[in-house]
PADRENKOL-276474 format. One record per residue (C-alpha): residue number from 0; residue in three letters; z, y, x. Coordinates in steps of 0.1 Angstrom, whole numbers. Each point is the difference from the previous one (the first is absolute). Layout:
// residues N
@nr = NUM; rest = ala; Z = Z; Y = Y; X = X
...
This chain:
// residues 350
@nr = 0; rest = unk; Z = -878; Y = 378; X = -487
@nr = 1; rest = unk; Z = -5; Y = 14; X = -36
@nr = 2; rest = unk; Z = -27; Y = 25; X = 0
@nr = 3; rest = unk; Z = 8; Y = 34; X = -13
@nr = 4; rest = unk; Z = -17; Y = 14; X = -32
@nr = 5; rest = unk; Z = -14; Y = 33; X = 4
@nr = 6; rest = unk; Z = -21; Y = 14; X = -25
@nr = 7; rest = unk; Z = -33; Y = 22; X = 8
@nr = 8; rest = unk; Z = -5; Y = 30; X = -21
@nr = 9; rest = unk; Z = -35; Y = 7; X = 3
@nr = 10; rest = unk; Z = -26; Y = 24; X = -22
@nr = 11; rest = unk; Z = 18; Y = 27; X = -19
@nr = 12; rest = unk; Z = -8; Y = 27; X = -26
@nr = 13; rest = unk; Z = -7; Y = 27; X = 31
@nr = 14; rest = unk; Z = -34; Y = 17; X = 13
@nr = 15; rest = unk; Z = 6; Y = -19; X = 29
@nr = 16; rest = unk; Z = 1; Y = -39; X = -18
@nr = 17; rest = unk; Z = -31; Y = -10; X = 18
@nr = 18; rest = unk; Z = 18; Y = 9; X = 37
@nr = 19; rest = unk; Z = 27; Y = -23; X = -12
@nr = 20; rest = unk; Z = -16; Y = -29; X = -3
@nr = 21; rest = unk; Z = -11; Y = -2; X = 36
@nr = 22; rest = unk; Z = 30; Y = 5; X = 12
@nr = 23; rest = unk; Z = 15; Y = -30; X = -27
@nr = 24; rest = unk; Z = -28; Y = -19; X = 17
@nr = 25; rest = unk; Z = 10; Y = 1; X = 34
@nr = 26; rest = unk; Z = 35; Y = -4; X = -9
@nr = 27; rest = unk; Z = -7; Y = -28; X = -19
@nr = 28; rest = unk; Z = -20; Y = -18; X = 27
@nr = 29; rest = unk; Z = 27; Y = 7; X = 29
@nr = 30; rest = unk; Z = 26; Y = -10; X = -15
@nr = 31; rest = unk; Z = 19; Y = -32; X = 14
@nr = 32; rest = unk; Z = -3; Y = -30; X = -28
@nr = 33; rest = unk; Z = 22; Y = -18; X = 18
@nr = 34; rest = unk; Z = 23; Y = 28; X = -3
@nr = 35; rest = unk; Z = -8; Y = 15; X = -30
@nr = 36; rest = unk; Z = -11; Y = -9; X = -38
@nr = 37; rest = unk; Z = -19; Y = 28; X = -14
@nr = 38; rest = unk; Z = 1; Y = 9; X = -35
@nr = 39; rest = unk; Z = -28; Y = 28; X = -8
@nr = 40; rest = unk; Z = 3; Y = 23; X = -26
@nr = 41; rest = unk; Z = -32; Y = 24; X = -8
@nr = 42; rest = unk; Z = 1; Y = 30; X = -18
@nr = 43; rest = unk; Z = -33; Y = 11; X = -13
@nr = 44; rest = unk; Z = -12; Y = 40; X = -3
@nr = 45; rest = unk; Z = 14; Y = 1; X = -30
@nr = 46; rest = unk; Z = 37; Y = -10; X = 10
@nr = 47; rest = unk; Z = -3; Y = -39; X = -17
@nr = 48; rest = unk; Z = 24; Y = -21; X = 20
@nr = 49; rest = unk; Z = -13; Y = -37; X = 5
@nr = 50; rest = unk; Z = 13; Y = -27; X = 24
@nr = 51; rest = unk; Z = -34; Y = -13; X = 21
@nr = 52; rest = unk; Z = -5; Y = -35; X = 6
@nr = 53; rest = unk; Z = -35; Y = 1; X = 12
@nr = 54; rest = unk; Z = -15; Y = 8; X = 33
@nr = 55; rest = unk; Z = 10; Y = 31; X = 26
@nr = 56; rest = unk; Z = -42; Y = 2; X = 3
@nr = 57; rest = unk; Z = -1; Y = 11; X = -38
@nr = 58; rest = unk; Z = 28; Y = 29; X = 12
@nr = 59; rest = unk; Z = -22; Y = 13; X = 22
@nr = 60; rest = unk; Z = -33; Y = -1; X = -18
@nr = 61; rest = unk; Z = 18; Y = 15; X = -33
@nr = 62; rest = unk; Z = -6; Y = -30; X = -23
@nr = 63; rest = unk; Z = 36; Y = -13; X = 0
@nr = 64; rest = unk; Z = 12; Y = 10; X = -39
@nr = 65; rest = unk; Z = -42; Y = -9; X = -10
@nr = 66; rest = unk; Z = 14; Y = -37; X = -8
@nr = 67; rest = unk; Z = 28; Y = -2; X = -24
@nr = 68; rest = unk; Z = 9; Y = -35; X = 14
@nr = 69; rest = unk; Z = 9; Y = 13; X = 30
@nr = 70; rest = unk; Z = 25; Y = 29; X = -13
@nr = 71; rest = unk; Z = 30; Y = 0; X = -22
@nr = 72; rest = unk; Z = 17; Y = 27; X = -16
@nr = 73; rest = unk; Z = 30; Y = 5; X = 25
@nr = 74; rest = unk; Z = 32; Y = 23; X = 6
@nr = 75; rest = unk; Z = 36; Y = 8; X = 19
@nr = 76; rest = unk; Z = 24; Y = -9; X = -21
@nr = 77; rest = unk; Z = 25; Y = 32; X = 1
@nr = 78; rest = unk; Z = 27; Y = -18; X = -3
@nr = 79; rest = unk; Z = 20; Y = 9; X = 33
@nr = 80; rest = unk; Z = 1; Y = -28; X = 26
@nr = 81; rest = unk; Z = -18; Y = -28; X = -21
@nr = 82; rest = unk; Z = -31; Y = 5; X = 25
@nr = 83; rest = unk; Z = -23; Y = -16; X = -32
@nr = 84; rest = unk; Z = -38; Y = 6; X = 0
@nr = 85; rest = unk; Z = -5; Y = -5; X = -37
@nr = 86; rest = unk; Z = -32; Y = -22; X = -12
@nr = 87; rest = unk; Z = -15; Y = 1; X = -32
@nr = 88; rest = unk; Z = -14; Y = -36; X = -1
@nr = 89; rest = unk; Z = -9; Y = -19; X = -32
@nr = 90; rest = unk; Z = 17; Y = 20; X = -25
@nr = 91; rest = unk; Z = 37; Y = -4; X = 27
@nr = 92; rest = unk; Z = 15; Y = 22; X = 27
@nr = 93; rest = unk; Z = -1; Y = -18; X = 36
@nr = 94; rest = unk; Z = 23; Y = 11; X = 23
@nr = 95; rest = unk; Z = -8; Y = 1; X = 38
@nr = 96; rest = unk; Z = 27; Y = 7; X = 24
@nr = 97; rest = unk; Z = -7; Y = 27; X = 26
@nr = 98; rest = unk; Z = 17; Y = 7; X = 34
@nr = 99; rest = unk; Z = -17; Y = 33; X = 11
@nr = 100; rest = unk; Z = -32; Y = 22; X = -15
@nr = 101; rest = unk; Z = -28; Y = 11; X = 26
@nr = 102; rest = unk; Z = -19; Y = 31; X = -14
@nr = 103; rest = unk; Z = -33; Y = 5; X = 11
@nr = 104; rest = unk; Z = -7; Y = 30; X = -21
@nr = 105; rest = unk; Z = -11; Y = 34; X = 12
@nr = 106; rest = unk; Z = 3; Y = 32; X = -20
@nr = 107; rest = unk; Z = 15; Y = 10; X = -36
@nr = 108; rest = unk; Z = 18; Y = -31; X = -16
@nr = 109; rest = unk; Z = 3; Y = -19; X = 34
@nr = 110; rest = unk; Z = 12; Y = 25; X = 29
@nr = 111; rest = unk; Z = 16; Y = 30; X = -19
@nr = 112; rest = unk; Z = 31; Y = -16; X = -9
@nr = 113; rest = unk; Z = -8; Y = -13; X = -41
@nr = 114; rest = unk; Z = -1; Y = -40; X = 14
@nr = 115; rest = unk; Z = 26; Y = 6; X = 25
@nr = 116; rest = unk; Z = 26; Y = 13; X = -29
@nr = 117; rest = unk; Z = -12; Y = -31; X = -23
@nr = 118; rest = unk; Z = 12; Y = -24; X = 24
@nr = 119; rest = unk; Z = 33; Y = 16; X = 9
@nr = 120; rest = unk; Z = 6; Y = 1; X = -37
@nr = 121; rest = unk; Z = -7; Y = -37; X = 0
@nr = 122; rest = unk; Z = 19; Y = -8; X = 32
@nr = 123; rest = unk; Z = -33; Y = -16; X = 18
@nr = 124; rest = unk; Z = -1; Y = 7; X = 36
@nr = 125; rest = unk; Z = -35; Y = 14; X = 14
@nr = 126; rest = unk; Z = -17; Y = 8; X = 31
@nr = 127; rest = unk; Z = 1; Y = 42; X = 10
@nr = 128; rest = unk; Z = 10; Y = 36; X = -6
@nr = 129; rest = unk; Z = 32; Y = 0; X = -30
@nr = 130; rest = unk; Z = -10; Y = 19; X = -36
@nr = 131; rest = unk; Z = 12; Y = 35; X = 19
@nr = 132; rest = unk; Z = -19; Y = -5; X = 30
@nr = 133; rest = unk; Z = -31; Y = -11; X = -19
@nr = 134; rest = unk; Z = -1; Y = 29; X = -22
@nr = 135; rest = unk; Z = 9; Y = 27; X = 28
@nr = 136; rest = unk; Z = -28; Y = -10; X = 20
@nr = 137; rest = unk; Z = -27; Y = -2; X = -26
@nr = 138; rest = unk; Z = 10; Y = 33; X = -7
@nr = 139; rest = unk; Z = -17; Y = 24; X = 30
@nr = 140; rest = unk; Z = 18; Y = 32; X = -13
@nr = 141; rest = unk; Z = 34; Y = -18; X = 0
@nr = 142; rest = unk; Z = -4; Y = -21; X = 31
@nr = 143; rest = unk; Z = -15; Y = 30; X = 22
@nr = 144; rest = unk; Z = 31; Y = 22; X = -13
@nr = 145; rest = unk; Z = 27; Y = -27; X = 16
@nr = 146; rest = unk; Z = -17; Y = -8; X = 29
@nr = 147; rest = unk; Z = -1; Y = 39; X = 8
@nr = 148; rest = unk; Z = 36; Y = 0; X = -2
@nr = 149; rest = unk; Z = 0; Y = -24; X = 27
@nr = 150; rest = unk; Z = -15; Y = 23; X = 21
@nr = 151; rest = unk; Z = -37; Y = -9; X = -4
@nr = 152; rest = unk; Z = -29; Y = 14; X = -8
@nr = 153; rest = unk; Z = -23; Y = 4; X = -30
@nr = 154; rest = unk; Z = -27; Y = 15; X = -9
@nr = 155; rest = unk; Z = 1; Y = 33; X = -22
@nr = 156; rest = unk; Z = -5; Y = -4; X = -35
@nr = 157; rest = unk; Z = 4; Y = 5; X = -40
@nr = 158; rest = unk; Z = 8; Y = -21; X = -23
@nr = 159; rest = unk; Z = -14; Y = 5; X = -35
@nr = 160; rest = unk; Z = 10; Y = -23; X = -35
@nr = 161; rest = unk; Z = -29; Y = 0; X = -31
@nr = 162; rest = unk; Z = 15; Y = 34; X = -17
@nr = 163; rest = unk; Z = -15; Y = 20; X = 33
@nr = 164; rest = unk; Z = -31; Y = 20; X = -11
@nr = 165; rest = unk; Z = -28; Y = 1; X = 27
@nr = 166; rest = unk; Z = 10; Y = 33; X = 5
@nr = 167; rest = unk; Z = 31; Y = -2; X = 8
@nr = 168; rest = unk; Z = -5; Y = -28; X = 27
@nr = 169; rest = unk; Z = -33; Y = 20; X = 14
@nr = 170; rest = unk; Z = 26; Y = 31; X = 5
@nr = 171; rest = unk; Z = 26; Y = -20; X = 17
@nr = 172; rest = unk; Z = -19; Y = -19; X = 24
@nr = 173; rest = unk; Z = -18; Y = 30; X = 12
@nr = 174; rest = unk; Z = 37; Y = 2; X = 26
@nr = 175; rest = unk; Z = -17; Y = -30; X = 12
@nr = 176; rest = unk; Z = -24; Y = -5; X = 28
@nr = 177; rest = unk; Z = -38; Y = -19; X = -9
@nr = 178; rest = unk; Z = -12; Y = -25; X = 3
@nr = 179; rest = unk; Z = 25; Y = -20; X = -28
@nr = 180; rest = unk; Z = 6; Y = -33; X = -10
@nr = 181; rest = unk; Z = 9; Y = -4; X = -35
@nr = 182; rest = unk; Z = 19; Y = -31; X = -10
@nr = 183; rest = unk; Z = 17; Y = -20; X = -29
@nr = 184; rest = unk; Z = 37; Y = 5; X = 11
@nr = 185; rest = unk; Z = 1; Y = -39; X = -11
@nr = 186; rest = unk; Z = -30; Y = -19; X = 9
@nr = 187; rest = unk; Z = -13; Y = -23; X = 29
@nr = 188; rest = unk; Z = -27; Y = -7; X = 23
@nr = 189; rest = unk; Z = -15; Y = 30; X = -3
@nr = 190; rest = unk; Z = -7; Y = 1; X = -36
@nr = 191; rest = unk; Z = -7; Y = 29; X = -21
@nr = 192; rest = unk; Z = 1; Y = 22; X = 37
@nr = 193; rest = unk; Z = -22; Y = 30; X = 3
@nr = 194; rest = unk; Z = -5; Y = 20; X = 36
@nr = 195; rest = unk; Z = -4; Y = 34; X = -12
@nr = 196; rest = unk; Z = -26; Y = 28; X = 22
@nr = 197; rest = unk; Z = -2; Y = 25; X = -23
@nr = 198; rest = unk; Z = 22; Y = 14; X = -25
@nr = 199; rest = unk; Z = -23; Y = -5; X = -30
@nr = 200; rest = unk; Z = 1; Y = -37; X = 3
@nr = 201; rest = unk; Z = 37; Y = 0; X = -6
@nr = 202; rest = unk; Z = -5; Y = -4; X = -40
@nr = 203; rest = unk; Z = -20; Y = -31; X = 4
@nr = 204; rest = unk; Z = 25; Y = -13; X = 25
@nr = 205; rest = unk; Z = 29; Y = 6; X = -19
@nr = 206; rest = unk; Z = -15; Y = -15; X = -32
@nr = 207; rest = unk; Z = -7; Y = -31; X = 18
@nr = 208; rest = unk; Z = 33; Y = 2; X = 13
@nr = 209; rest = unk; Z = 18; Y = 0; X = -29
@nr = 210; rest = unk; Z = -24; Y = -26; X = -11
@nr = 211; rest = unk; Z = 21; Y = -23; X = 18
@nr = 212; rest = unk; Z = 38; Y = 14; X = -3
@nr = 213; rest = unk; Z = 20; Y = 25; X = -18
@nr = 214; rest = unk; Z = 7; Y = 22; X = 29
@nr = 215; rest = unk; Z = -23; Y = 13; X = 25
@nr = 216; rest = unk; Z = 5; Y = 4; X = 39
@nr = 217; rest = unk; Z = -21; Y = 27; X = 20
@nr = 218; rest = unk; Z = 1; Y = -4; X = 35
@nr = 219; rest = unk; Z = -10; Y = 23; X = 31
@nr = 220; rest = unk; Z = -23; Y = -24; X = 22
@nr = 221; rest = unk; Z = 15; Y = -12; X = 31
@nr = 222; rest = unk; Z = -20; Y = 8; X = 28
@nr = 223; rest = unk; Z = 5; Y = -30; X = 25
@nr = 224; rest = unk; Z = -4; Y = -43; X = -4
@nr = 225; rest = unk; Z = 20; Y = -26; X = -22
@nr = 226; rest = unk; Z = 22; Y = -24; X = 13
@nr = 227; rest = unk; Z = 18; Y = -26; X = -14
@nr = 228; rest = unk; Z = 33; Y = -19; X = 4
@nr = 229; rest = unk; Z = 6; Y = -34; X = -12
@nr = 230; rest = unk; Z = 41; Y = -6; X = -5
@nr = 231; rest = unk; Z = 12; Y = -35; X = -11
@nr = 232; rest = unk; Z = 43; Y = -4; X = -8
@nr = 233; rest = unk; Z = 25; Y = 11; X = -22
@nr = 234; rest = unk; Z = 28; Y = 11; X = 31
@nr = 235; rest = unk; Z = -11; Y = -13; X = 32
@nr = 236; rest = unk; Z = -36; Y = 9; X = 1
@nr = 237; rest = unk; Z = -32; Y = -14; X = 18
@nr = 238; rest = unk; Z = -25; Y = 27; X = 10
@nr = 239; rest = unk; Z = -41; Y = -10; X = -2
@nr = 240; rest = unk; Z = -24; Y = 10; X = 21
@nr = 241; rest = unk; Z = -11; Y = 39; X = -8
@nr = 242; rest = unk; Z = -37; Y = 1; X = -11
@nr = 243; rest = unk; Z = -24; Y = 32; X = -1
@nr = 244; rest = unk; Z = -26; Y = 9; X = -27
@nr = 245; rest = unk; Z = -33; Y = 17; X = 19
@nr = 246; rest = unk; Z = -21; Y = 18; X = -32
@nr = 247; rest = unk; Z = -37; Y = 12; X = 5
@nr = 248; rest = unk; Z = 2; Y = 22; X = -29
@nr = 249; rest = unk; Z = 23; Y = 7; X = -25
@nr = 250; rest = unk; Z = 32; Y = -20; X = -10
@nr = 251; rest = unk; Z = 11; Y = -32; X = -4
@nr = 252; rest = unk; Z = -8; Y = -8; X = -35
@nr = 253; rest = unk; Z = -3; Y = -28; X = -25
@nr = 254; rest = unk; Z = -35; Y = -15; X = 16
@nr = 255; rest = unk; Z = 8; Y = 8; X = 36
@nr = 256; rest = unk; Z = 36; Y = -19; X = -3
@nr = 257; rest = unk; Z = -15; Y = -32; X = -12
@nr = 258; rest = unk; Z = -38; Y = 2; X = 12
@nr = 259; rest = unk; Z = 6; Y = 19; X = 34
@nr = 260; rest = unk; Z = -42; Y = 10; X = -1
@nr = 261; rest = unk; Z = 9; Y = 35; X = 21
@nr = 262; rest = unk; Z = 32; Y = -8; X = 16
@nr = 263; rest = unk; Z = 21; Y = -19; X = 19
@nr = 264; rest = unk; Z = 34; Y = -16; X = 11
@nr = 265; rest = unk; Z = 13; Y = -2; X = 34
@nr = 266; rest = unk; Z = 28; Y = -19; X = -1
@nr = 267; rest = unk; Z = 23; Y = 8; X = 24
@nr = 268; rest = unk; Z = -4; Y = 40; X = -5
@nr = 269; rest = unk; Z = -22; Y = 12; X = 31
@nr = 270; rest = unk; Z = 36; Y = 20; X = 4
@nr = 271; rest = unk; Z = 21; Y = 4; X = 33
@nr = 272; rest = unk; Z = 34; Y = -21; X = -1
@nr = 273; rest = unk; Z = 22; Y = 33; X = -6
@nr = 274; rest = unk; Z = -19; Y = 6; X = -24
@nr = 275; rest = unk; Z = -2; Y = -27; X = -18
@nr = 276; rest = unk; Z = 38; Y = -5; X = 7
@nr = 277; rest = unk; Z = 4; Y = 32; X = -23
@nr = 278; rest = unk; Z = -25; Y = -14; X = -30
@nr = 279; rest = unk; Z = 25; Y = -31; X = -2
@nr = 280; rest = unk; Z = 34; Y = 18; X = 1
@nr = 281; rest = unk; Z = -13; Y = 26; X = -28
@nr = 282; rest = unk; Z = -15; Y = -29; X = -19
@nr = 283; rest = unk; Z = 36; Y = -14; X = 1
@nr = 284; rest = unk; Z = 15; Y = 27; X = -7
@nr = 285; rest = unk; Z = -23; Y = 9; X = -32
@nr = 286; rest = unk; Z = 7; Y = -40; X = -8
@nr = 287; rest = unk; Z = 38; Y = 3; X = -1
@nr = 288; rest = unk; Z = -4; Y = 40; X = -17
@nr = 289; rest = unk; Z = -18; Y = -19; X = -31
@nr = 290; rest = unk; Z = 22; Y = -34; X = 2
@nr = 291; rest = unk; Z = -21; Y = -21; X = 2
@nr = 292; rest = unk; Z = 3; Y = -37; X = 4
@nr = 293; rest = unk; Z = -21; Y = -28; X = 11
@nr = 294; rest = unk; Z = -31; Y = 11; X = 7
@nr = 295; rest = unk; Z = -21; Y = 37; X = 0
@nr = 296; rest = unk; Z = -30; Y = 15; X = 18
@nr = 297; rest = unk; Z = 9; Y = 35; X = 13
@nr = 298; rest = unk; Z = -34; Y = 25; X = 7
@nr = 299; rest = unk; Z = 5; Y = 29; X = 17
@nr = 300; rest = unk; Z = -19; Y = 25; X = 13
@nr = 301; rest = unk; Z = -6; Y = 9; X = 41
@nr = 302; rest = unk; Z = -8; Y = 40; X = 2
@nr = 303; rest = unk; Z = -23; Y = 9; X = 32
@nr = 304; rest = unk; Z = 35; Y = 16; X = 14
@nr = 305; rest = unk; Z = 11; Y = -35; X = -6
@nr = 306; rest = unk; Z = 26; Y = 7; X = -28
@nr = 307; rest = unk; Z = 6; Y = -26; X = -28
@nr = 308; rest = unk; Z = -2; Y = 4; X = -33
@nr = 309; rest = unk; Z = 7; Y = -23; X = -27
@nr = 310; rest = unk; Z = -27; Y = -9; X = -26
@nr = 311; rest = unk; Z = 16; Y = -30; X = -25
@nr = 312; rest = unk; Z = 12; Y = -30; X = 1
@nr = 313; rest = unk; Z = -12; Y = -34; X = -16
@nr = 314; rest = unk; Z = 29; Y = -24; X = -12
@nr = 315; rest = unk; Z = -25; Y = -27; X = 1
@nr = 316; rest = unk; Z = -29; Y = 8; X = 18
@nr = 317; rest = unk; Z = -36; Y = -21; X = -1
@nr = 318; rest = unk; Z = 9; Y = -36; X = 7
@nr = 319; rest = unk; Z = -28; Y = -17; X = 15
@nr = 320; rest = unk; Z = -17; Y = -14; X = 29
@nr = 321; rest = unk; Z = -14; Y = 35; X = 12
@nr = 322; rest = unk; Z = 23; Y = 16; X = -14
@nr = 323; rest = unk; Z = 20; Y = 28; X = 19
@nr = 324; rest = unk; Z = 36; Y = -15; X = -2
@nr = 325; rest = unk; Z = -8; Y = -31; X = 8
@nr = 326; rest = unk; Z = -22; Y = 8; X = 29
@nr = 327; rest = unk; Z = 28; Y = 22; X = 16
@nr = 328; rest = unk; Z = 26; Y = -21; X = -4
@nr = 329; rest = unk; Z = -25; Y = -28; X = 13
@nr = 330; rest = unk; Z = -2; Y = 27; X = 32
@nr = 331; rest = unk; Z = 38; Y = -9; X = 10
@nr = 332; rest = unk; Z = -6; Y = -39; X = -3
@nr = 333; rest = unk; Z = 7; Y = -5; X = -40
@nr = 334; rest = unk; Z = -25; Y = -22; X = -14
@nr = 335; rest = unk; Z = -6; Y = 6; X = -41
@nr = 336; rest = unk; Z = 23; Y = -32; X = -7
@nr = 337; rest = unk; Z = 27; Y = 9; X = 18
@nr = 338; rest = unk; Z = -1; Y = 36; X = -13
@nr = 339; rest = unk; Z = -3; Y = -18; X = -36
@nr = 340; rest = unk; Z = 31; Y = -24; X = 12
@nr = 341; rest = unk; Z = 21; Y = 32; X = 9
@nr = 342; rest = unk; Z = -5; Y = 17; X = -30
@nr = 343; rest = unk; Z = 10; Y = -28; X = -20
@nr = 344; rest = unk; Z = 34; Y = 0; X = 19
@nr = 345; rest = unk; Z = 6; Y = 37; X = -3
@nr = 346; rest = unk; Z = -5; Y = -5; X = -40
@nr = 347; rest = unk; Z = 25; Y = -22; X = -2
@nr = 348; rest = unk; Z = 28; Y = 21; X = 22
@nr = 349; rest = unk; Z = -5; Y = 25; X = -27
């Protein structure tokens, strides 16, 4: 059987680039070479574009685009349905025929919807949410507004752009109740989040906010636990396991996500079955609310009265071994190749 030729985007000019390439790695690594022939394409902090030849090992230890031997200039050709990676090589263009794109990029340029409208343009099919999708769910203003429409709930907030003095947003959060998170309203794995105590930390939260984005989310804290909801499809849907984050202090930011020195996973949600029940149906619901497609990680929030509320969604969520996605569709009998196997084939139904 001819193998199919999927090309792994890996890297990316986005605050979370070094996140990416551990989840390229394990994707790389699991993926059937019987089945597959991978063509890797790296993207360095700057947003170079490079087709890889050398080893997955120099993905994960950041050394990939160090030797120019390994990487040449590379790009889609936009030219609608020719499916082209274009090589510079020698002085000439080499053309590479491509069935389907795998992105394994997390954050601005990778998961907000920029990549996802290149390749439409071009006609390329890829793995995940659609250009819409994308950008709705990176956006935590936007995507909280729709799913509220659908009947769920969100936390109370304000939502600020750069022109805001520090006035003006100290006056109008003062409706809402501390503590506060402050947030980037387009920004991942907990980048550029402050948890707010007192009101006179709110200018140094906001500046390092906006650091990160052009608009700023305040929050009310949510009083309660996060869960979170792993969905895989495009119609008919399959439903991971439903896994629990248990904090010692504090939230769940950058260090704790990928370090986990105070906190811990349980994995399935120490949760009753009704319950649980409830955090999959409104994970659905918030799925199909924000269209997505292929894949997404839905966290919520359980309240001590047991209500949900919705937090955000990832459109492509940490990829690897210990990873939360894999490890809870892994609790319903997945293993990461045949996750990796079904998201190729929901690509290509696109």
């Amino acid at each position: 059987m001819e193998k199919m030729i999927v090309a792994v985007l890996f890297g990316g000019c986005s605050n979370e680039y070094e996140v990416s390439l551990q989840s390229a790695y394990s994707v790389i690594t699991h993926m059937d070479p019987e089945k597959y022939e991978k063509v890797l394409i790296g993207i360095t902090k700057e947003g170079r574009w490079y087709r890889y030849y050398g080893s997955a090992e120099n993905i994960l230890n950041d050394t990939w685009c160090t030797d120019e031997t390994s990487c040449t200039p590379a790009i889609f050709s936009p030219n609608r349905y020719e499916n082209y990676l274009l090589e510079e090589t020698n002085g000439q263009v080499v053309k590479t025929m491509i069935d389907l794109v795998f992105p394994v990029l997390h954050g601005k340029n990778g998961e907000d919807g920029t990549l996802q409208g290149y390749l439409e343009l071009a006609g390329i099919p890829y793995i995940g949410c659609d250009t819409l999708s994308s950008a709705l769910c990176m956006d935590k203003d936007r995507a909280h507004k729709l799913a509220a429409l659908e009947g769920v709930r969100t936390p109370a907030s304000v939502v600020f752009s750069k022109s805001a003095l520090i006035e003006e947003i100290i006056a109008e959060t003062n409706q809402l109740k501390l503590p506060l998170f402050v947030k980037p309203v387009k920004s991942g794995s907990s980048i550029g989040i402050t948890l707010v105590n007192e009101r006179d930390e709110l200018p140094s939260a906001v500046a390092e906010a906006f650091s990160h984005d052009e608009r700023v989310i305040i929050e009310e804290f949510i009083d309660g636990f996060e869960v979170g909801c792993a969905i895989l499809g495009n119609d008919d849907l399959i439903v991971g396991e439903v896994d629990e984050i248990e904090l010692e202090t504090g939230y769940f930011d950058f260090k704790e996500k990928y370090s986990l020195t105070t906190s811990k996973i349980h994995m399935p949600a120490r949760i009753d079955e009704d319950l649980k029940a409830k955090v999959k149906d409104t994970g659905i619901k918030i799925y199909h609310a924000l269209g997505c497609s292929g894949l997404a990680r839905v966290d919520m929030f359980i309240t001590p009265s047991g209500e949900i509320v919705f937090n955000e969604v990832n459109t492509f969520p940490g990829f690897t071994d210990h990873s939360r996605y894999p490890n809870m569709m892994k609790g319903i009998g997945l293993t990461f190749s045949e996750i990796i196997d079904k998201l190729i084939q929901l690509g290509l139904e696109r």
